[in-house]
N, C-alpha and C positions, 0 to 999 in steps of 0.2 A: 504493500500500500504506500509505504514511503518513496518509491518509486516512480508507483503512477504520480502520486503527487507530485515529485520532481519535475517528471516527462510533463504534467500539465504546462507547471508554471513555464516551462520553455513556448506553449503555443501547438504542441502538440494535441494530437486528437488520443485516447488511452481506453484501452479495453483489456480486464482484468480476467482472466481464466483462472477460475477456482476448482478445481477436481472438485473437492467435497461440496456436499449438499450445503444449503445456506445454513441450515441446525446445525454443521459440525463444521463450517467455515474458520480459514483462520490461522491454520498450520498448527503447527507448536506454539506459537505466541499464544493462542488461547487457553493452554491446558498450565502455561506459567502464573508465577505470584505478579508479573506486571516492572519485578525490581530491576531499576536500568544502572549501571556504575558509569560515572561519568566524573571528568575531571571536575572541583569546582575550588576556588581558592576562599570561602568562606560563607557565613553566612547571608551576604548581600547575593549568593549566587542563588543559595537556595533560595530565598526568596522571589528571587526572579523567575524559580520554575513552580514555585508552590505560594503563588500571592496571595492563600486565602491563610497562610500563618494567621496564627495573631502577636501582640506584641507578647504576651504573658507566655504563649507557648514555645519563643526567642527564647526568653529570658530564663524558664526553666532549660533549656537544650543545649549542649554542648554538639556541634555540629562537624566540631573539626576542618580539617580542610584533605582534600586528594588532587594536587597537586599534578601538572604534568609527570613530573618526577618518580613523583609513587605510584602511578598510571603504568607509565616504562618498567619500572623495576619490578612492579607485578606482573606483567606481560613477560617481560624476561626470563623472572626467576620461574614462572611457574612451566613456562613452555622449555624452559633448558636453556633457554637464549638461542631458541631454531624459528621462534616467530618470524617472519618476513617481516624485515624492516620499514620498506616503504608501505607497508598496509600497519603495519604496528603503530605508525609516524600519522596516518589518514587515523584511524581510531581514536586515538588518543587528541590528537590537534583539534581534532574537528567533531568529538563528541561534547562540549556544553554547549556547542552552535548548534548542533544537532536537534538536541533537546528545545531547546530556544525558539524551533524554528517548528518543532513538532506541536509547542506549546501556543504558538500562532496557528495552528492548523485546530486548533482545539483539545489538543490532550493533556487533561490536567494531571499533574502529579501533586503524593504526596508524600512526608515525612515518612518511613520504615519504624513508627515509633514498637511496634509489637515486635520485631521480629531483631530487629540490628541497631538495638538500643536498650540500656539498661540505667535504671535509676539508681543513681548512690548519691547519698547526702541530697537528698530533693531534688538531682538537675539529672536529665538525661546523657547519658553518653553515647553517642554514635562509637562505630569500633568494626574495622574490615573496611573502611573506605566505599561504603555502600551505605547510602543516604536514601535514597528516592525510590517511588513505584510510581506506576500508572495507576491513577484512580480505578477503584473496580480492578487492578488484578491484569493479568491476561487478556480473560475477556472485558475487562472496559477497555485497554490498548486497542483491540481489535475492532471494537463498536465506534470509537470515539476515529479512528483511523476510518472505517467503513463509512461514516456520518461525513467526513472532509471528503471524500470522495463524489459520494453524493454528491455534494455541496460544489463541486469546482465540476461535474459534466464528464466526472468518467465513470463506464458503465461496468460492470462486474457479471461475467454470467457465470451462474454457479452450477455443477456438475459437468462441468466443460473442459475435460482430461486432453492436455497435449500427447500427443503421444508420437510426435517426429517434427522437426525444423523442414522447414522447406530452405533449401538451402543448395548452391551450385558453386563455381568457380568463381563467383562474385561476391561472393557473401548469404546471408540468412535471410528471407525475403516473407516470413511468416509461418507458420505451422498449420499440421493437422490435427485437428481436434476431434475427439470421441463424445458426442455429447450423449449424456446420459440417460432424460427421457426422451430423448428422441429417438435413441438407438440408433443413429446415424454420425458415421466421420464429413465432417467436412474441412475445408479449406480456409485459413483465414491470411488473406496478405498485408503485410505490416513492411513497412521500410526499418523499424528497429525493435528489435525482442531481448526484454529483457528476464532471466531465468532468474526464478525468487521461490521455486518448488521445494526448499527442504533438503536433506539428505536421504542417505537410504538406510534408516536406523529400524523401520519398518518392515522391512525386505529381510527376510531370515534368511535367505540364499545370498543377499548381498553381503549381510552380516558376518556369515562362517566363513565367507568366500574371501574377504577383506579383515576381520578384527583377528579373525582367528577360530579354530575347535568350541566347542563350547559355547557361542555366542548365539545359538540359537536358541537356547536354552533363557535367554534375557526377555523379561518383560521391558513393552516401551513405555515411556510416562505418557506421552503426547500422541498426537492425529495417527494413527491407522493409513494416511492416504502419502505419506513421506517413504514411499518405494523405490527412490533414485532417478525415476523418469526423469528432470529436469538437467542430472547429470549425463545420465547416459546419454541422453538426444544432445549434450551438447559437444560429448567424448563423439558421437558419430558424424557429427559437421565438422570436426579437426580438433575440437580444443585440446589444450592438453591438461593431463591427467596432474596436478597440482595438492602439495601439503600430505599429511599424517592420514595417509587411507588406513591404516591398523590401528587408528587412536579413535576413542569416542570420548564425550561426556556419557559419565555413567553412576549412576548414587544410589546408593542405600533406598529401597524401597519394598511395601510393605509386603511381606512373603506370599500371601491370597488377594494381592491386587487383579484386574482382570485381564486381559493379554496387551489390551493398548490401552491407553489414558480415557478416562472419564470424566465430562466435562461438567457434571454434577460434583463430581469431587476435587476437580482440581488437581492441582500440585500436593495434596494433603495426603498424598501414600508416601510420600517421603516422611523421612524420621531423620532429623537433620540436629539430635541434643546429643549427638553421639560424643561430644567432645567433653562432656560432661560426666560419663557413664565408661564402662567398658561394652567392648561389643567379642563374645565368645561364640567361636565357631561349634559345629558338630563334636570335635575331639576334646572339647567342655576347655579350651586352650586362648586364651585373646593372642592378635596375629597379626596386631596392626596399630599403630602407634596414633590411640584416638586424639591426643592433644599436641598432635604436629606443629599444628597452624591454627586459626581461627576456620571454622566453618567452609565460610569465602570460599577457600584456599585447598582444602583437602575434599570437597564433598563429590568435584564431580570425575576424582580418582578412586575413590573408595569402592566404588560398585564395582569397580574392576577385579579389585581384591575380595570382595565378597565371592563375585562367580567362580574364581578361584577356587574357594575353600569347598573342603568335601559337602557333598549335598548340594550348593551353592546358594547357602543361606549363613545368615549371624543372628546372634538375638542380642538387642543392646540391651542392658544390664542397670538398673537406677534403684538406690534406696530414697530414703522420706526426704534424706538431706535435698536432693536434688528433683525430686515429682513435682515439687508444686512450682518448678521454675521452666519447666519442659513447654516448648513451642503447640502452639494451637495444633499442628497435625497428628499429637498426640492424642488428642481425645474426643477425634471422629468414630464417630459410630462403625464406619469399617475398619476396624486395626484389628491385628494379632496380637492380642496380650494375654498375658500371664502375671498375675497377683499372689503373694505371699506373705504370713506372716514370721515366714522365719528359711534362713537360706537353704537349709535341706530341704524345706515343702517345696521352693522357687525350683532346687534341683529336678525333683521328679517329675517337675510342669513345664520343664523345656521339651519340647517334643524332639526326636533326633539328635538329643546330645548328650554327652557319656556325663550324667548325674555325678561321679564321685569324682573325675578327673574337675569338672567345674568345680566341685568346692577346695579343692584342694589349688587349685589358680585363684577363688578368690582369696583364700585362706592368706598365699602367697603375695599376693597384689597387695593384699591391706596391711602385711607387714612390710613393706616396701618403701610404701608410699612416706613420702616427707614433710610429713604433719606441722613442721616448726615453720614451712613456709606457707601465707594467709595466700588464700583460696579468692581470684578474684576473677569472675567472668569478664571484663572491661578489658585485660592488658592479657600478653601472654604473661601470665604470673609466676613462671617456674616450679611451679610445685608439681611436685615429679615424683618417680620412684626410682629409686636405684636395687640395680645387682638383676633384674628379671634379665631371661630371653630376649622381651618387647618390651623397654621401660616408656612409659608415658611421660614426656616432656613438660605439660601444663596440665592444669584443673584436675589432677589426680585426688581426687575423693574418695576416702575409705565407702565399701558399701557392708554397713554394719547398722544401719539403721531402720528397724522397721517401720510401716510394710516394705516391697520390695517389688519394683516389675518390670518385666523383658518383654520386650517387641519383638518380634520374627522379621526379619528382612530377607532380599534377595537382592539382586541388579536390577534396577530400571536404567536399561539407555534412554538418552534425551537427544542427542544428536551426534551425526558424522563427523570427525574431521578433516577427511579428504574429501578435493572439490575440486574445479577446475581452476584453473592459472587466470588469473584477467590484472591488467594493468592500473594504473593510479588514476585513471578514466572509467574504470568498471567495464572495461570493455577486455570480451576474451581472447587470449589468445594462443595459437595454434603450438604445434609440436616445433616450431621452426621458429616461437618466440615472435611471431606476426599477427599483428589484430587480424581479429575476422569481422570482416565489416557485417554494421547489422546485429551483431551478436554480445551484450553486454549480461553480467552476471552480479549476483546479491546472497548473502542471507548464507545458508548452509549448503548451497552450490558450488560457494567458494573455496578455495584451501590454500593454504598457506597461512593461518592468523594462528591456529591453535593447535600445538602439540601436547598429547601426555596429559595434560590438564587446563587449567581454565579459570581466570576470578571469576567469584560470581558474579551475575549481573550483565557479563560481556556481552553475553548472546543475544539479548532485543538493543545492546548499544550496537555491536558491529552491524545485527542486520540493518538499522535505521541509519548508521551512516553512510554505510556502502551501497544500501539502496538509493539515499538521494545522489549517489554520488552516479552510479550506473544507469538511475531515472534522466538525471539532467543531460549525462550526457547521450545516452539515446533517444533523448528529447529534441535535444539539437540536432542530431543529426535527421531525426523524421524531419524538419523543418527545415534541410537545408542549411542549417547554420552550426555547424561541426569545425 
């Protein structure tokens, strides 16, 4: 959508092909919390994206600032420093414009205060460099984008599946589309097509075939209709094959989730308090260093490591000290829990996991742990355990406190990160490192931004700035002015 919007403001004419039905419209953006990470040097920025503050809700908030700087060095550090520069440099530069320019289009944002903020001494603390959502989530991004659209005279038709470029020695001249009540393909000719379809995190042949063994086995968070189409058709016009094809975002999600994302439920199968908790696999063993990083920073590595373990499940692990601080997606009516009042009874209510080896890991974990340093969710706090297999680095809290309850998790993938190759124009290009005229690229088609991992928040910022960026410019070119 942020594309079409671009391609408008150039004077171009814009028609939006949506595979899914209008009820399940939307891609992945609508199955997210709405959270965008974007640079902002203070609180005068926020307020510029969220003008309905009030002065009293300033004045309790400690807002921080994320900085170009901290922007880079979290791109850097989390992708290994294999990010592609010139799209890392487009991200980063030109995401609070971004945002600015969405927020002129109509899409309100606001404050993170439930989620990536925590109250000490009466004032708020933001913490992970992640400020902001789209009002309503997901789906208010996606209504509030769909409504701008409206509004500026470009059309959307919905069940209308690309299913090949029209495309020659000249460049991409438009596609075929499968329309879905009609039951008929037809032809649509465009002077510029810009690909914004998703990856192919949907695609369980795409999945085993690219992440690896095992990955078919992954529930996805999000739309059912992100099957790679948009890459493949654009790998068959020339482009080249670009970024981390064996890498996804992948997170902790809830073990009897349904095969694809529910958009009754949202993002709420995630179980995202892991850093707070331990999380024990099947062989009753924890196998993964829950307090790494902040959240941000490790969640959408973790599901990796989950699939991994035998069974390809964990159950995260919380006594009284830490329940009543656990994130809202904890206590939807769909979860896998198990409640205790005492850690033997927890053992025998883990379903698939060696009961006596768990107690005897937590046994070990809570003599470990480094009680003399204070426990503070705001800062990486240091409080650790020392001498384990897997010591935990931060928020290591004895779990000695009744009651006591564990979540079931598995992998939910959220998206691909291999995409095709396109330049600092959004426009793609060939094996021979040549634009293909006609043919520009967005969103999770792309590749080269994200290896290995991912801050959160990235994914609705790159796709909104790479979209206006690949809108404008196959905008211009439908008009002649390229």
């Amino acid at each position: 959508m942020c594309a079409a919007l671009s391609a408008r403001e150039q004077g171009a004419s814009v028609l939006v092909l949506e595979r899914a039905p209008k009820e399940e419209a939307g891609g992945n953006s609508a199955f997210t919390a709405g959270n965008i990470r974007t640079v902002f040097n203070g609180v005068d920025d926020i307020r510029a994206l969220c003008p309905d503050l009030s002065d009293d809700e300033v004045a309790m908030t400690d807002f921080g600032t994320y900085t170009e700087d901290q922007f880079y060095d979290d791109m850097g550090r989390l992708t290994e420093y294999k990010t592609d520069p010139d799209m890392c440099e487009l991200l980063v530069t030109r995401s609070l414009d971004t945002m600015k320019w969405m927020r002129g289009k109509g899409v309100r944002f606001l404050p993170i205060y439930g989620k990536q903020a925590f109250k000490i001494d009466g004032k708020f603390k933001f913490w992970g460099g992640l400020v902001v959502s789209a009002w309503g989530g997901g789906p208010g991004l996606v209504e509030a984008l769909t409504e701008a659209c409206a509004k500026n005279d470009i059309k959307v038709m919905y069940g209308a599946r690309a299913t090949s470029l029209i495309h020659d020695d000249e460049g991409v001249h438009g596609a075929r589309v499968r329309l879905r009540e009609e039951g008929k393909t037809i032809s649509i000719a465009a002077r510029a097509v810009v690909m914004a379809a998703g990856g192919f995190q949907a695609n369980p042949e795409m999945r085993t075939r690219y992440l690896g063994p095992g990955w078919d086995l992954a529930k996805v968070r999000g739309t059912r209709f992100n099957t790679g189409d948009g890459i493949n058709m654009a790998l068959a016009a020339g482009a080249r094959p670009y970024g981390n094809w064996s890498g996804c975002h992948a997170v902790g999600w809830d073990y009897n989730a349904p095969e694809f994302g529910d958009l009754d439920v949202g993002d709420n199968f995630q179980k995202h308090s892991y850093p707070w908790g331990v999380m024990i696999n099947a062989d009753g063993k924890r196998f993964v260093d829950e307090g790494y990083d902040f959240r941000n920073y490790t969640y959408a590595k973790y599901g990796r490591i989950i699939l991994e373990q035998p069974k390809q499940m964990a159950w995260q692990v919380f006594d009284n000290k830490i329940i009543p601080a656990l994130r809202d997606e904890y206590r939807i009516r769909q979860v896998t829990k198990v409640r205790a009042n005492t850690l033997e009874e927890l053992a025998e209510k883990l379903e698939g996991v060696d009961g006596k080896q768990f107690l005897r890991e937590i046994k070990a974990y809570n003599a470990a742990v480094r009680q003399d340093i204070p426990y503070n969710p705001n800062i990486k706090d240091g409080r650790c355990t020392e001498g384990l297999a897997v010591d935990k680095t931060n928020w290591a809290n004895t779990i000695d406190e009744a009651p006591f309850e564990a979540y079931q998790t598995t992998c939910g993938v959220t998206f691909t990160f291999g995409g095709i190759r396109i330049n600092t124009k959004g426009q793609a290009m060939d094996t021979e490192e040549v634009e293909i005229p006609g043919l520009y690229a967005a969103g999770e088609n792309v590749g080269g931004l994200f290896w290995f991992n991912y801050p959160g928040g990235t994914g609705l910022m790159a796709g909104a700035v790479f979209g206006k960026i690949a809108g404008e410019s196959a905008g211009k070119a439908a008009v002649g002015n390229s």
